[in-house]
N, C-alpha and C positions, 0 to 999 in steps of 0.2 A: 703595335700591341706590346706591351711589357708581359712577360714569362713573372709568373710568382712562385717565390720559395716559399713550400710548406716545412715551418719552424715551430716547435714545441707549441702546435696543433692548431695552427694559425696561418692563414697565405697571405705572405709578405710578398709586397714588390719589391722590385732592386732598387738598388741606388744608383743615381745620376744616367748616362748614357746610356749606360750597359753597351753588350756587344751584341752588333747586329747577327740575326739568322736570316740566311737566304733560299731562297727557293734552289733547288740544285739544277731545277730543268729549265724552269724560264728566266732565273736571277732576281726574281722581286726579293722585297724585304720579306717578311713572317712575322719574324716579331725581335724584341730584344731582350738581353736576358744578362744577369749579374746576378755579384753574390759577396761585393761589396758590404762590410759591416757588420756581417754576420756573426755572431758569439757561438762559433763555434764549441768553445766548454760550457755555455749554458744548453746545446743541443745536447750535446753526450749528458749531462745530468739530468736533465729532460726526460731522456731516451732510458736512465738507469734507474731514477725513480718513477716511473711511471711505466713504461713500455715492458721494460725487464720483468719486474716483479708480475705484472697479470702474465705475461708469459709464462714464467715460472710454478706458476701458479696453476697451471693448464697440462696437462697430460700429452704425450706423446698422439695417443689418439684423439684427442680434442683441439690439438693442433692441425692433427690432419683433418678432421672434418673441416676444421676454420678454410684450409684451403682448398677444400673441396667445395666449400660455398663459395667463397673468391673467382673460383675457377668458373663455377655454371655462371657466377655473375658477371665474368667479363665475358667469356662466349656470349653470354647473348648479348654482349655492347660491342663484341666486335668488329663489325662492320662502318661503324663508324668511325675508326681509324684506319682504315685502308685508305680516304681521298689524303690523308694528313701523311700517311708512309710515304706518298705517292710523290710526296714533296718533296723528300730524301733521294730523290732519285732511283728510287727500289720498285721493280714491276710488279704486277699482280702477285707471283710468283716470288718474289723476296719478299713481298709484303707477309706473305701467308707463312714462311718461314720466321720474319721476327713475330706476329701479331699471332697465330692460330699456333705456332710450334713456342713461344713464350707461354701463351695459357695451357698447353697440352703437358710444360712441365708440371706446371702449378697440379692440375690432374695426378703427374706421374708419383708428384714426391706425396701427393694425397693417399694414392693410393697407399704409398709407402708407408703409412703409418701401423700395418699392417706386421710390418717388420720389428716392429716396438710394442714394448708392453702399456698396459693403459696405467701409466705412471709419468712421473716429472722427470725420472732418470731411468740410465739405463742400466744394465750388470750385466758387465764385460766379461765374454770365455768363461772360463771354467774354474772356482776353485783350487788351490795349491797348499797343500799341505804341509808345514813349516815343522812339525814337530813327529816323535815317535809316534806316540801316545792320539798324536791327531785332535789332541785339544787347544791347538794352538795353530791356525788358520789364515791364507790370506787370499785375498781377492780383489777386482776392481770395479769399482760403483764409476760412470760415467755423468756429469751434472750440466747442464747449461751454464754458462761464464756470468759473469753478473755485470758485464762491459756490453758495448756495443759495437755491430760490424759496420765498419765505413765499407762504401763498396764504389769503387771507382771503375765507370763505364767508358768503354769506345766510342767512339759515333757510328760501326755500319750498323747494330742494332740496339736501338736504342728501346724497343719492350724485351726481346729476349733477352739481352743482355741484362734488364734487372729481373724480371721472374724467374731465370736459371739462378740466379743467386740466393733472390728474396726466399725461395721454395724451400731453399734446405738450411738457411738460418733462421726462417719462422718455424719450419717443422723443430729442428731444436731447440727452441726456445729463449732465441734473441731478437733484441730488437737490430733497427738498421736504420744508416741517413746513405742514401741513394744520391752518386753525386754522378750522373752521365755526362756525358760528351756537351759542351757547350754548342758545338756547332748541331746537335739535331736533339736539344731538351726537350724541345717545341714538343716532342710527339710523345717524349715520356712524358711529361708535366700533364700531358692531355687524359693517360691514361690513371697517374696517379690521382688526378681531380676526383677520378670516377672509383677507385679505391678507400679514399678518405670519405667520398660523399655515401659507400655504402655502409660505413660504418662496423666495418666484420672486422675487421682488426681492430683488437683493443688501444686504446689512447698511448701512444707515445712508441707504439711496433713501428712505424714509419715517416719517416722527415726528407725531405728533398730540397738539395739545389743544383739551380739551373744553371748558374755559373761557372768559370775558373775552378773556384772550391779551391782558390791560395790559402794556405794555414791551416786546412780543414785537419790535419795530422797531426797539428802543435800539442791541442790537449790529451790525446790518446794515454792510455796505463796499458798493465799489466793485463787488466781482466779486457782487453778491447779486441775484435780482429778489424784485419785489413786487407781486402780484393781487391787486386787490381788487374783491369785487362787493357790490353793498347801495346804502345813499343816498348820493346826491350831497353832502349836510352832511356822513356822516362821509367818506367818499372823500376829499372836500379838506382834512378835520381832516388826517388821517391822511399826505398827499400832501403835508405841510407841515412833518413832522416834523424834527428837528432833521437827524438820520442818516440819512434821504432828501434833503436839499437838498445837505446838507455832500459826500455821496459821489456823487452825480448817478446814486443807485440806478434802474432803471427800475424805474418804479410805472405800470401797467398798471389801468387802473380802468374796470369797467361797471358804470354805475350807473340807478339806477330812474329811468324818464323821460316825460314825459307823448305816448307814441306815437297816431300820427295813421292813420285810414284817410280814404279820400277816394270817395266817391261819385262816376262822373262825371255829367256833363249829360246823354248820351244813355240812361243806363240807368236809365227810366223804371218805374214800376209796371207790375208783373207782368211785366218781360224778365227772362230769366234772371242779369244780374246785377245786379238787383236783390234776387233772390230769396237769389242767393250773399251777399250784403252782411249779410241779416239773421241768416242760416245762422251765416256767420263770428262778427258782434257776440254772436250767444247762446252759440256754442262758445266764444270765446275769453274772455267776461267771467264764465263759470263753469268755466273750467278751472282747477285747483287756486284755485279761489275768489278766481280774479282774481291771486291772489298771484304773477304773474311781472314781471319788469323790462321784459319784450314785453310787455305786455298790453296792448288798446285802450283806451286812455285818451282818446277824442276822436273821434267818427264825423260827419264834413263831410260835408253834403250838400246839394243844390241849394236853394235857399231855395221854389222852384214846390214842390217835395213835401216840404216838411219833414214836414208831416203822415202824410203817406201813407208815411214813413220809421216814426215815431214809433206809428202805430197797428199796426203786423204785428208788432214788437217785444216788449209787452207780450202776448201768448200765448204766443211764442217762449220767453220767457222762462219764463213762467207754467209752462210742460211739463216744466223741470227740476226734476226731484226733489231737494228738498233733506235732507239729515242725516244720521245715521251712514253710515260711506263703508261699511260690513258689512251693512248692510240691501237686501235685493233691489229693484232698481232705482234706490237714490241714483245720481245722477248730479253731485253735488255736494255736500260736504263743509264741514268748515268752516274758519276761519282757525286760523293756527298757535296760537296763545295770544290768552288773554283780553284781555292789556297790548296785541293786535295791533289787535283789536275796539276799544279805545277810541282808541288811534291812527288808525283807521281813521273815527272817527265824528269828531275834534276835524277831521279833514283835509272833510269833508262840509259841516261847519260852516262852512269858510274859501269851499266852492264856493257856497254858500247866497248867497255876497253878490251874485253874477251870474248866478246859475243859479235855477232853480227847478227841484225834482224831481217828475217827473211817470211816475216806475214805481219801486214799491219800498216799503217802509215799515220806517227800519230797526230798529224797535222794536216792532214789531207784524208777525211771521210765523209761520211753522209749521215744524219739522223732525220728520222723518218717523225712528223707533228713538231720540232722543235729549231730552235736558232744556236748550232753549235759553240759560236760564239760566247753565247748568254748564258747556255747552262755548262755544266761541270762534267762535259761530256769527252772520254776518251775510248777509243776501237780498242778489242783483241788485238795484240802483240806477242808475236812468238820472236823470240832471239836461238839463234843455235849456237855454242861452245862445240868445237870438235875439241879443245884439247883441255877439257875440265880439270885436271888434278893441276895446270898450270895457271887455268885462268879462275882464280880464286873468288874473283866478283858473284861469279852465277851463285855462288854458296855465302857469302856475306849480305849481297845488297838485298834489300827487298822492295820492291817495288810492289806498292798497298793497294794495286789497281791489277786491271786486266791482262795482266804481263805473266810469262810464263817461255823457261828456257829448257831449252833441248839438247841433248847431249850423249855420248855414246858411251858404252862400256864392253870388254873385252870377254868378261868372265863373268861369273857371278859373287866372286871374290870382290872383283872391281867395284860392280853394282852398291856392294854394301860399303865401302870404303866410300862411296861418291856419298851414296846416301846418308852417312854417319860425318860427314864432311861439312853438312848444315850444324855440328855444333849443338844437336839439342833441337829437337822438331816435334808439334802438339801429334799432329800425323803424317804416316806413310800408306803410300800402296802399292801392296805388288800382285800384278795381274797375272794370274798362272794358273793351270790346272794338273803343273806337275806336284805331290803333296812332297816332294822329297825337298824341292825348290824354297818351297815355302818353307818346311820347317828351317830347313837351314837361314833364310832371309830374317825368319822372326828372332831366332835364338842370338841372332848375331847383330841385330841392328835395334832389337826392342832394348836396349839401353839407353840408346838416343831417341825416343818416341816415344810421345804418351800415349800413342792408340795405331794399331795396326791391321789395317783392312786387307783383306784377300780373299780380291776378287776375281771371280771365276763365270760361265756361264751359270752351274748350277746358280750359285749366291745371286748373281745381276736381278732377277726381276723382284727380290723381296731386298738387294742391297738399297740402305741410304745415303748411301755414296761418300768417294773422299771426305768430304767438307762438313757434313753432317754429324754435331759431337750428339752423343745421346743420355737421354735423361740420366738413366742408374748405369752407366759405364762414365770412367774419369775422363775428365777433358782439363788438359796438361798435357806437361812435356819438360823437358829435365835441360838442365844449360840453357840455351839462349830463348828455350820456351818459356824460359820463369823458374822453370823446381815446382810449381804450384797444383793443385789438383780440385777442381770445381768439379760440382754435381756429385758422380760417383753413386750414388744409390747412398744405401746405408756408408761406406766411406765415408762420403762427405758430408754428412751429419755429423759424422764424430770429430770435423775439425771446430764445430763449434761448441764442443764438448771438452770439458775437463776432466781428464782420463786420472784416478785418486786408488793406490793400492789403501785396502785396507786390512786391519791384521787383529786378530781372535780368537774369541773360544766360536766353536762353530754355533753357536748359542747366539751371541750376540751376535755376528754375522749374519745369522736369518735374520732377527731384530730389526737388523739395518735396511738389509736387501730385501726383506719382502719374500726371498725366495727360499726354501730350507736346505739348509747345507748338514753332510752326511758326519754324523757325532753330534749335531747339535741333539736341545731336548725335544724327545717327543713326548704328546699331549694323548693318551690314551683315550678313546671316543668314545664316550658314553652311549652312543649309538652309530651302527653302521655308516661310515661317511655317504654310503651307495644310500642314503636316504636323507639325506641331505640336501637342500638347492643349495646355486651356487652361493649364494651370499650368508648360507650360515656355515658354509665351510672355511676352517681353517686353516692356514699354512702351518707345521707339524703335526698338525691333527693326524692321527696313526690308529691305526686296526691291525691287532697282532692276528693270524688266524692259528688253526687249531693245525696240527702235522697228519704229514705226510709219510711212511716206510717207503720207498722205489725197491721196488723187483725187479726181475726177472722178465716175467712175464709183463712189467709197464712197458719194459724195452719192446719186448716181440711184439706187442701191439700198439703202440707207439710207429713202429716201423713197420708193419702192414698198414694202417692205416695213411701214414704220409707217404710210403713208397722208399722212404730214406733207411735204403739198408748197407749205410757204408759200416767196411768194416769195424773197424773199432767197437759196432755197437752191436754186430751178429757175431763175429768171428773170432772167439774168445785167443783161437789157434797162432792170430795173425798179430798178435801185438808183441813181439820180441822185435825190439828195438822203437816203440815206442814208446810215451810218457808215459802211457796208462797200464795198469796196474792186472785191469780185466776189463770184463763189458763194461763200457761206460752208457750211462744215460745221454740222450740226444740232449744239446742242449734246449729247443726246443719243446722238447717234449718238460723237462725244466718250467719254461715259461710258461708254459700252455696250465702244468698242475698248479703253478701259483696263481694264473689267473683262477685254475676252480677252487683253488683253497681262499682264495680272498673275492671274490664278487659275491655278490649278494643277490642273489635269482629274481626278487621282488621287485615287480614292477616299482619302478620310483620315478625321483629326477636324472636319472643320469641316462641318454638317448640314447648314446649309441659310444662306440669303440674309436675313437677319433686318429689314433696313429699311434706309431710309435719311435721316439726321438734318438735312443740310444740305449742299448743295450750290451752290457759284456757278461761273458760266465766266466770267471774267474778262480773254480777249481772244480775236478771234475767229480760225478755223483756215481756211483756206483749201489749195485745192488745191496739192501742191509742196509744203505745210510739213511736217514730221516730228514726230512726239510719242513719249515715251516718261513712264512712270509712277513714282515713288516712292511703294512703299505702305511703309506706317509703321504699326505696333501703336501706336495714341492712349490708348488705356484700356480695363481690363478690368473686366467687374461678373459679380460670382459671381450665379450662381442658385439657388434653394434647390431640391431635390426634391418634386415636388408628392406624391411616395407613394414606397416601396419598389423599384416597376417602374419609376419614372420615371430615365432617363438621365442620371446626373450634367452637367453642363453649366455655363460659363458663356457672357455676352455678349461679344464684342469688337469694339470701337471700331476703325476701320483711316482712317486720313489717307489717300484718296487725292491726291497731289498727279502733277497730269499739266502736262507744261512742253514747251515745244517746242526747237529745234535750238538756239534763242539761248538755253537754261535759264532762260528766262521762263514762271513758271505762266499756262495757258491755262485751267485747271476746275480747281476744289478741290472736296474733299466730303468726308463722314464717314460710311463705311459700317457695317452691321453685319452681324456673322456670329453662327451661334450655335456655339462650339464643344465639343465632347467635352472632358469628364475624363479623364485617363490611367486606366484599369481596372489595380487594382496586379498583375494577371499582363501586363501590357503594359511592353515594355521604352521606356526616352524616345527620342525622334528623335536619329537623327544624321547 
């Protein structure tokens, strides 16, 4: 069977031979697969006139619904990629990690959309104000790139490895040409078939090949990005090309890294995390057969138990069923290819020179429904280093399979010097329930790791363990993990984002942003905004209300009613030596009168009190002063209908600004409302 590349919206087959994919477990053929000929710069143009623009075109939350249909719709195609994972060497249990934990992100960054407003762009932080007078303004608008993200896959997952990526550059709104691992396309191509056939992504969002992908970087500019995950050798090939330097492409790389767990002192044979530590080392060094870029590659532990480490292991290990991932009770499969198996033993050979291995035999085991020979099958291997800081290998080489070295440390000093000795690791862990341990381990060694687990009994039964990176936390790692940072939640949206200061009269800044910035103009409302639905209200739209006198007595009752009778606001006696003057007004009690001086009692559209975002009082009110409010429409964010029954709705942003008799603001804040959709038999306010 020939693999076809989907090219500017079209499934091409390869040219000539291609290269063969092989079964991992029994060694047949599968299919073959190239990428021979391909015009790469007519894909990127492809992907900028067609793909870009309808994305761009599309809203932050209409991008996330887009993947929120993608997602119900591969769920329910799931299952028929589990016989085809199975062929990768990956058990039920890895399979459910790339195939159900790939569509679970698609889910995660959907839901995410939640995080963004229902716009094409975003507006970044806060406002800065550049001038006296404050009519002269700057801020940062956030846009989608007008390029396309190449995204270059591993082979141990080949679905997760492009839906963690696809999720949060389709949420931002680029397109993408998906170029996986040649050696297991077979299973992406299988799943893309079924993406392109459902037609939710608009034309030119997705292109794939199955091949090499030699050249695929030639055409790259400026406006283009580029993922890469695999080894740190080719990462920096690749991260050196001529058309990433020249164009100051962002190249984004997580690469495979030799990750550290860390034993503490106190957690001695037979405590429970101790027990945890062994638990972890045996799930994580036979999870997809070792083959992730997390995997533990280095387990520290106190030099007093090295032993007492090294003997609970070898059973541990021993229990895992090895061989066809379709035989009842494999709990462990094999590596992706045979060329992986010998890669994996030249890299054994390198650890040999500091290491001794003392569990494993990698030429002498057993697989249970298979012919060891024929598939790509290698055992758990534990090596032990007693004298690490000499024997430099266990922290250089990495062996991309089920290999894992052991090693002692004297201090916790030590620990973090072994640990920060990998150069740059995506993760670490350290098992302990002393909190002192911890902090100190994290402060000290989170330089060199992009993610830091600490694990404990509490954590263990809701922990996802070492090797698990998660949707909206970053998966990276700094030095020889790449510098690169995938997923992230909101983070990693904004690397496909073009982050643009821009600079104003706060006037033309709202304009811009859609959102109103404080000195822009305000649009005096010809009728209470509080009678308004959401769509005839407007961003500056403003209601000045009528004032306020504060007394005396608002304070005393003010402060019997909330119980808040600190001094400042009973104790006229007690303020020498502070700021204030005399009784000052609470400042809630502040908020509270401008909410009565600005709502509007009448049943309307606005439902209910929805939160509130921020709030400062910034001078204080005292009895005799006067206040009155300017509420202002700040921003509005649509809601989606959670059903049928659900009441059309969105959110609204309201500026209070409350200023006293000298029109000096005394409390600012941003409140929310949730209000009503106009119902089309309802006529608009007037």
């Amino acid at each position: 069977m020939k693999l076809h590349n989907y090219v500017r919206g079209e499934w091409v087959p390869h040219e000539g031979d291609g290269l063969p994919q092989y079964d991992a477990v029994t060694g047949e053929l599968i299919a073959t697969c190239g990428s021979e000929g391909l015009d790469y710069a007519a894909m990127m143009d492809y992907a900028r006139r067609t793909g870009g623009p309808a994305l761009r075109r599309m809203t932050f939350q209409q991008r996330g619904l887009m993947l929120k249909k993608l997602a119900l719709h591969l769920y329910g195609l799931r299952k028929k990629y589990y016989p085809l994972s199975y062929r990768t060497g990956a058990t039920k249990g890895d399979s459910w990690i790339d195939i159900d934990g790939g569509i679970g992100t698609l889910f995660a960054y959907a839901s995410l959309r939640r995080k963004f407003p229902d716009k094409p762009y975003y507006v970044d932080g806060e406002a800065v104000s550049l001038s006296k007078e404050g009519t002269f303004i700057g801020h940062h608008i956030m846009v989608p790139k007008h390029g396309v993200v190449i995204h270059i896959n591993a082979f141990n997952f080949p679905i997760w490895g492009m839906l963690e990526k696809l999720s949060v550059n389709l949420l931002a709104g680029m397109p993408a040409i998906v170029k996986p691992s040649e050696v297991t396309s077979y299973l992406t191509e299988a799943m893309v078939r079924d993406i392109v056939a459902s037609k939710i992504l608009p034309e030119g969002a997705l292109q794939l090949v199955c091949g090499t992908g030699v050249g695929i970087l030639e055409p790259v500019t400026s406006q283009d990005v580029v993922t890469f995950t695999g080894s740190a050798s080719t990462g920096r090939m690749l991260k050196t090309q001529p058309g990433i330097i020249e164009n100051s492409v962002p190249f984004n790389m997580e690469a495979a890294s030799p990750n550290a767990a860390v034993l503490a002192e106190e957690a001695g044979t037979g405590t429970p995390t101790f027990d945890l530590v062994i638990r972890e080392v045996q799930r994580d060094m036979t999870a997809q057969d070792g083959q992730q870029c997390n995997a533990l590659r280095r387990l520290l532990v106190p030099a007093t138990i090295r032993d007492n480490v090294q003997i609970p292991l070898a059973p541990r290990l021993g229990q895992t069923t090895h061989g066809h991932p379709q035989e009842e009770g494999v709990r462990m499969g094999a590596l992706a290819s045979r060329a992986q198996v010998e890669e994996v033993k030249r890299r054994i050979e390198e650890l040999r020179h500091s290491s001794t291995l003392v569990y494993g035999k990698p030429d002498d085991f057993e697989v249970i429904g298979a012919d060891r020979n024929k598939g790509a099958f290698l055992p758990p291997l534990v090596f032990r280093n007693d004298d690490p800081f000499r024997g430099q290998e266990s922290h250089t080489v990495e062996a991309f399979g089920p290999v894992s070295t052991l090693m002692p440390y004297r201090d916790l000093e030590e620990a973090i010097q072994l640990a920060n000795m990998g150069k740059g690791s995506l993760v670490s862990t350290v098992a302990t329930a002393d909190p002192g341990f911890a902090r100190t381990y994290v402060m000290e060694s989170a330089p060199y790791h992009g993610r830091i687990l600490i694990l404990n009994e509490e954590s263990a039964p809701e922990s996802t363990g070492h090797g698990s990176p998660m949707p909206l936390l970053t998966h990276g790692g700094p030095g020889r993990a790449g510098g690169g940072e995938e997923m992230g939640g909101v983070r990693g949206v904004k690397h496909y984002l073009q982050r643009t200061a821009i600079q104003g009269h706060p006037s033309m800044i709202t304009a811009v942003t859609d959102v109103y910035q404080v000195g822009g103009e305000r649009r005096e409302a010809d009728t209470h905004p509080f009678r308004k639905h959401f769509e005839e209200l407007e961003v500056g739209e403003t209601v000045t209300t009528h004032k306020h006198t504060v007394t005396e007595a608002d304070i005393a009752n003010f402060a019997n009613v909330s119980g808040d009778n600190f001094y400042a606001h009973m104790d006229a006696t007690s303020l020498e030596g502070t700021i204030f003057e005399q009784r000052v007004a609470h400042g809630y009690f502040v908020l509270s009168k401008a909410a009565g001086l600005f709502v509007d009692p009448k049943k309307g559209p606005v439902l209910l009190n929805y939160g509130l975002e921020e709030c400062r009082f910034t001078k204080p009110v005292y009895p005799g002063m006067t206040i009155g409010v300017k509420l202002t429409v700040k921003e509005k964010v649509n809601q989606e209908k959670k059903d049928e029954d659900d009441i059309a709705k969105g959110i609204v942003k309201w500026l209070v600004d409350v200023y006293d008799e000298t029109g000096e603001t005394v409390a600012i804040a941003t409140i929310l409302t949730m209000v009503k959709k106009r119902d089309q038999s309802e006529k608009p306010a007037v």
